[in-house]
DSSP file (Angstrom, degrees, kcal/mol; ACC not computed):
  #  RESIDUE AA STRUCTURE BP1 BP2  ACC     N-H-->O    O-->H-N    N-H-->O    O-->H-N    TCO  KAPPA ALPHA  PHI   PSI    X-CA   Y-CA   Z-CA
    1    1 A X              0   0    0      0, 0.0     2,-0.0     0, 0.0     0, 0.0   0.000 360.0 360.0 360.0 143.5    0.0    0.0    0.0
    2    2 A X        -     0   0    0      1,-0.2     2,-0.1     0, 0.0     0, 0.0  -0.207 360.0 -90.9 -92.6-170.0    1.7    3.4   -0.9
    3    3 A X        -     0   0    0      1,-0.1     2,-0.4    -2,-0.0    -1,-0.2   0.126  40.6 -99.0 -98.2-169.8    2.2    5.9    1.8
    4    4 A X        -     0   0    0     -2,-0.1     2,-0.4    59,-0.0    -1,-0.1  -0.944  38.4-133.9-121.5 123.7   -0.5    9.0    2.9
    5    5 A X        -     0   0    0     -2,-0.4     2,-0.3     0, 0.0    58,-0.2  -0.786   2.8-135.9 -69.6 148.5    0.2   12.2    1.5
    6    6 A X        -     0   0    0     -2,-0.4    56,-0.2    56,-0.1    55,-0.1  -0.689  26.4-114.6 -97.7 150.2    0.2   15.0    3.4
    7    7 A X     >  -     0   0    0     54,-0.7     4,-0.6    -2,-0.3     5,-0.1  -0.351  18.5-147.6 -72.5 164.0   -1.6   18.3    1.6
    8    8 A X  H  > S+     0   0    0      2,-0.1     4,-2.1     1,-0.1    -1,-0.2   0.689  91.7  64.6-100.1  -0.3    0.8   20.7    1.1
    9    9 A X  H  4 S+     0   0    0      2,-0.2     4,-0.4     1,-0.2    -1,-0.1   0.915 109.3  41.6 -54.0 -56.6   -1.4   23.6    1.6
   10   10 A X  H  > S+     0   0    0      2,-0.2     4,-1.6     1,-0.2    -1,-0.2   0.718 109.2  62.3 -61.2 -30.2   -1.9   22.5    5.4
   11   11 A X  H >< S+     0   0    0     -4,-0.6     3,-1.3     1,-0.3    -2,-0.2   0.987 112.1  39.8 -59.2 -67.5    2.2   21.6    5.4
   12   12 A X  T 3< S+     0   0    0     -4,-2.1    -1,-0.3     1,-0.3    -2,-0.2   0.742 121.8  40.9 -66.3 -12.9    2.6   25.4    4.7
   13   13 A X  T 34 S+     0   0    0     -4,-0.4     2,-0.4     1,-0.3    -1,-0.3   0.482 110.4  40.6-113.7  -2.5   -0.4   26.9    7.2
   14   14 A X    <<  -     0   0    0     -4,-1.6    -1,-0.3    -3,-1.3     2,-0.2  -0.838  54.9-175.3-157.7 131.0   -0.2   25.1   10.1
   15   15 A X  E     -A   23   0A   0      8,-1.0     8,-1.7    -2,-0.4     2,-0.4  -0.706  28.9-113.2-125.2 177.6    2.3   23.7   12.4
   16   16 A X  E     -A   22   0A   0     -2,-0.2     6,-0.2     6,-0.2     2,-0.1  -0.848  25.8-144.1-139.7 121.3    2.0   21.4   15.7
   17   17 A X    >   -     0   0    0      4,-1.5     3,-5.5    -2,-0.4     4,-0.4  -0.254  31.4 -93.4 -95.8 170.2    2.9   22.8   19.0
   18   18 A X  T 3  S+     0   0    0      1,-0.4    -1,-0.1     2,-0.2    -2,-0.0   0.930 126.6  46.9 -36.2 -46.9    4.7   20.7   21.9
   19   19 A X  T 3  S-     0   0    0      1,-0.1    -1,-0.4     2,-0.1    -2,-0.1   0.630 126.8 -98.5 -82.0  14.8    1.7   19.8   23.4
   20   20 A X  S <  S+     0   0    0     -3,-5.5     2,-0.3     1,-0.3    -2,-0.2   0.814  74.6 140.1  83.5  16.5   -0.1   18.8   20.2
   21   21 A X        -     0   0    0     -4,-0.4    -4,-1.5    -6,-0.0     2,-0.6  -0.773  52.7-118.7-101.8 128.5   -2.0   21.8   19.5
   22   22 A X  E     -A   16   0A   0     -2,-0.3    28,-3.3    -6,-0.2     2,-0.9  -0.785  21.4-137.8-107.6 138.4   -2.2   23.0   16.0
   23   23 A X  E     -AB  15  49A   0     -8,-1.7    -8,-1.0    -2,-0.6    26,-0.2  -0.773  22.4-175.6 -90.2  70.2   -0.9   26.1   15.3
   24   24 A X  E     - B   0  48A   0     24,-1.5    24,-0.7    -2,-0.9     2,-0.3   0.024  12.8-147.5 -81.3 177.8   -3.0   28.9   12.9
   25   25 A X  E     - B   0  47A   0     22,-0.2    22,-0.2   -11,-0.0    21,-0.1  -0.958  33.3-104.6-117.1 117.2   -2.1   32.6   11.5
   26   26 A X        -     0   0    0     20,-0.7    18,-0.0    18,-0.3     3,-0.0   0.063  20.9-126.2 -47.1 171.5   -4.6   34.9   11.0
   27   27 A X  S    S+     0   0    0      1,-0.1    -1,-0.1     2,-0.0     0, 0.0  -0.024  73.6  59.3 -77.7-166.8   -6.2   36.2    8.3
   28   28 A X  S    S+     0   0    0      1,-0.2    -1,-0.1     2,-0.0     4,-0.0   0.815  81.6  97.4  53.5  68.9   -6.9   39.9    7.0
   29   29 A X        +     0   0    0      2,-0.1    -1,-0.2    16,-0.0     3,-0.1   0.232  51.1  73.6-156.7  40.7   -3.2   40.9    6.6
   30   30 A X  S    S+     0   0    0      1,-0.5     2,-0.3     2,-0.1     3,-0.1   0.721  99.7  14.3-119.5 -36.1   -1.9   40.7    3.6
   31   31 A X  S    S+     0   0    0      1,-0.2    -1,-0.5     2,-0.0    -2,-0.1  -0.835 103.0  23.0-142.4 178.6   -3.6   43.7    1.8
   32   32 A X        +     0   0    0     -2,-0.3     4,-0.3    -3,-0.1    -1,-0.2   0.858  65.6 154.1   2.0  83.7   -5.8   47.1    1.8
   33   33 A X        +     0   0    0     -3,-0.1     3,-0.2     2,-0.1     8,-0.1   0.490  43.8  87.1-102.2 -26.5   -4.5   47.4    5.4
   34   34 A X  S    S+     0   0    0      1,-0.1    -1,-0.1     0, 0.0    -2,-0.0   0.853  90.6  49.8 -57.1 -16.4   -4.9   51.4    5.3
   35   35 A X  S    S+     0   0    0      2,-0.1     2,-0.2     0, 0.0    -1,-0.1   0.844  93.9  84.0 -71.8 -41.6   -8.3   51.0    6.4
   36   36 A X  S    S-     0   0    0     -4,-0.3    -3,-0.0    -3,-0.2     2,-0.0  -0.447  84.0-111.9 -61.8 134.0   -7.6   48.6    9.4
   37   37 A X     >  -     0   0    0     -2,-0.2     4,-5.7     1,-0.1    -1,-0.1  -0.208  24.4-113.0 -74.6 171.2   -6.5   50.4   12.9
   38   38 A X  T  4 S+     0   0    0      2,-0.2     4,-0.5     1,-0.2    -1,-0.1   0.967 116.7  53.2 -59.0 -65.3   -3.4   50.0   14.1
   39   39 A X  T >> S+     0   0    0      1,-0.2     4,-2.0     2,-0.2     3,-1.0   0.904 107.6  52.4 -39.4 -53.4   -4.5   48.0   17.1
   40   40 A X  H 3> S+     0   0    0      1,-0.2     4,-2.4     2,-0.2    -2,-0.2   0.996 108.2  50.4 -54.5 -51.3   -6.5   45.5   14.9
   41   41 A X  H 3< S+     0   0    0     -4,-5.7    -1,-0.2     2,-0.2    -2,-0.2   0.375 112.5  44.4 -88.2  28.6   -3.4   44.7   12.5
   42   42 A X  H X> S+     0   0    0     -3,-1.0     3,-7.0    -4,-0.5     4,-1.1   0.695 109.9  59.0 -96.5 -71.3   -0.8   43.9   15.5
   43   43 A X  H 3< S+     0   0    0     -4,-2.0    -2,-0.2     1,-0.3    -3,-0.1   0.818 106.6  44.0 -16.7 -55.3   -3.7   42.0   16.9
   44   44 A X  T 3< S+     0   0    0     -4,-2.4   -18,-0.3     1,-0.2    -1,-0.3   0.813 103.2  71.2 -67.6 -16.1   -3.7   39.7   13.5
   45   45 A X  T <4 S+     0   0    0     -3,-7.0    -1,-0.2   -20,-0.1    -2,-0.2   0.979  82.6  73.9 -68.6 -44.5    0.1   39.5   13.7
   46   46 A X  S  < S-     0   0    0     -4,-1.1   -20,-0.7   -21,-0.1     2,-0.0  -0.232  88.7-109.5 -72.8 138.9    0.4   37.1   16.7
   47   47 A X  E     -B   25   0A   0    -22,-0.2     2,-0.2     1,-0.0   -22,-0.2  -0.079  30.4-159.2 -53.7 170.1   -0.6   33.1   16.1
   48   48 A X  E     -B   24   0A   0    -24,-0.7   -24,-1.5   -26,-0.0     2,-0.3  -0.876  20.4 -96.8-168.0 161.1   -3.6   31.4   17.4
   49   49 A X  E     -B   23   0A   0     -2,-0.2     2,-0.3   -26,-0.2   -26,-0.2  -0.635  42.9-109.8 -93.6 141.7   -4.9   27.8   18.2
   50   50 A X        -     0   0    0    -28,-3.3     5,-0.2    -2,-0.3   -28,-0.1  -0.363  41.3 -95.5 -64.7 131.4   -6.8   26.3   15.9
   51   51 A X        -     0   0    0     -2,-0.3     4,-0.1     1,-0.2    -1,-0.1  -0.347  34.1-133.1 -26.3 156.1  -10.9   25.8   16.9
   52   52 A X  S    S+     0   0    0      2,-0.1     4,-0.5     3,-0.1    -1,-0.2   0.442  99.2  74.2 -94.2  17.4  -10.9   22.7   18.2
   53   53 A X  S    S+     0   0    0      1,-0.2     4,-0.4     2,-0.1     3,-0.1   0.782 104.3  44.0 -71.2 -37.5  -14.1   21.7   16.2
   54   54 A X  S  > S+     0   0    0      1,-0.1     4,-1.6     2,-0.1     5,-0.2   0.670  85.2  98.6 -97.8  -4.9  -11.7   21.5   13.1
   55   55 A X  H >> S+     0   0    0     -5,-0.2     4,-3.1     2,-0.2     3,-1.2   0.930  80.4  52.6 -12.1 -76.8   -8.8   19.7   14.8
   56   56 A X  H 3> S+     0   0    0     -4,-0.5     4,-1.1     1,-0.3    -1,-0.1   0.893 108.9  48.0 -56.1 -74.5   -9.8   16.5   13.5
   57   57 A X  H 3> S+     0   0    0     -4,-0.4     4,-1.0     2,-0.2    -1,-0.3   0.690 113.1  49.3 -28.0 -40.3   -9.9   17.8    9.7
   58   58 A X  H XX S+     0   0    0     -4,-1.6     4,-2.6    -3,-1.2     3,-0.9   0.965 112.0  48.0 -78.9 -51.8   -6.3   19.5    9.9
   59   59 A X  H 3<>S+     0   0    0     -4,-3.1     5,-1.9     1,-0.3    -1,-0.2   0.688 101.7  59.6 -78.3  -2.8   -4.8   16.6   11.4
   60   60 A X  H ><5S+     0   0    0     -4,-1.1     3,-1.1    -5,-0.3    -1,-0.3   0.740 109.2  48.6 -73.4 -46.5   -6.3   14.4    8.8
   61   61 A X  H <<5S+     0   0    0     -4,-1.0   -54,-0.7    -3,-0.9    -2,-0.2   0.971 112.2  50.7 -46.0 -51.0   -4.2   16.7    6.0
   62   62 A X  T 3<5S-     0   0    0     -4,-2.6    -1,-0.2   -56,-0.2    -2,-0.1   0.222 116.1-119.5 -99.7  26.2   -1.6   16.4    7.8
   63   63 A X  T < 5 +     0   0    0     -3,-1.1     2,-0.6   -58,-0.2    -3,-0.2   0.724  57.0 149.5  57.3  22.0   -1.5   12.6    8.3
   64   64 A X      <       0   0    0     -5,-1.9    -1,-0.2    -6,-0.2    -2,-0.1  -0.834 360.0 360.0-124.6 153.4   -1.8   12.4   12.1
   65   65 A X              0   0    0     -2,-0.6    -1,-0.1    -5,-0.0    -5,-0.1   0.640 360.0 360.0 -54.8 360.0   -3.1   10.2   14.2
């Protein structure tokens, strides 16, 4: 049987923190950012945990148990 791939879409957005925690970026920061306060787009810089309602879906890209 060949081997699982993993997507690479998920490889490049989310990575898996010591304790097993998956590891998001936000969105809304990539463009028309003159409009956004200052406050909001530091806010978007810093990571976040993924929901855990979608746990099970990411780690299923990403081939783990």
């Amino acid at each position: 049987m060949p081997k699982m791939k993993t997507k690479s879409s998920a490889k490049k957005r989310f990575k898996l923190t010591g304790s097993g925690k998956i590891k998001r970026k936000h969105a809304f920061k990539s463009h028309i950012l003159t409009k956004k306060s200052k406050k909001r787009k530091l806010a978007l810089t810093h990571s976040t945990l993924v929901h855990k309602a979608d746990e099970p879906n990411i780690k299923l890209q990403l081939n783990l148990k």
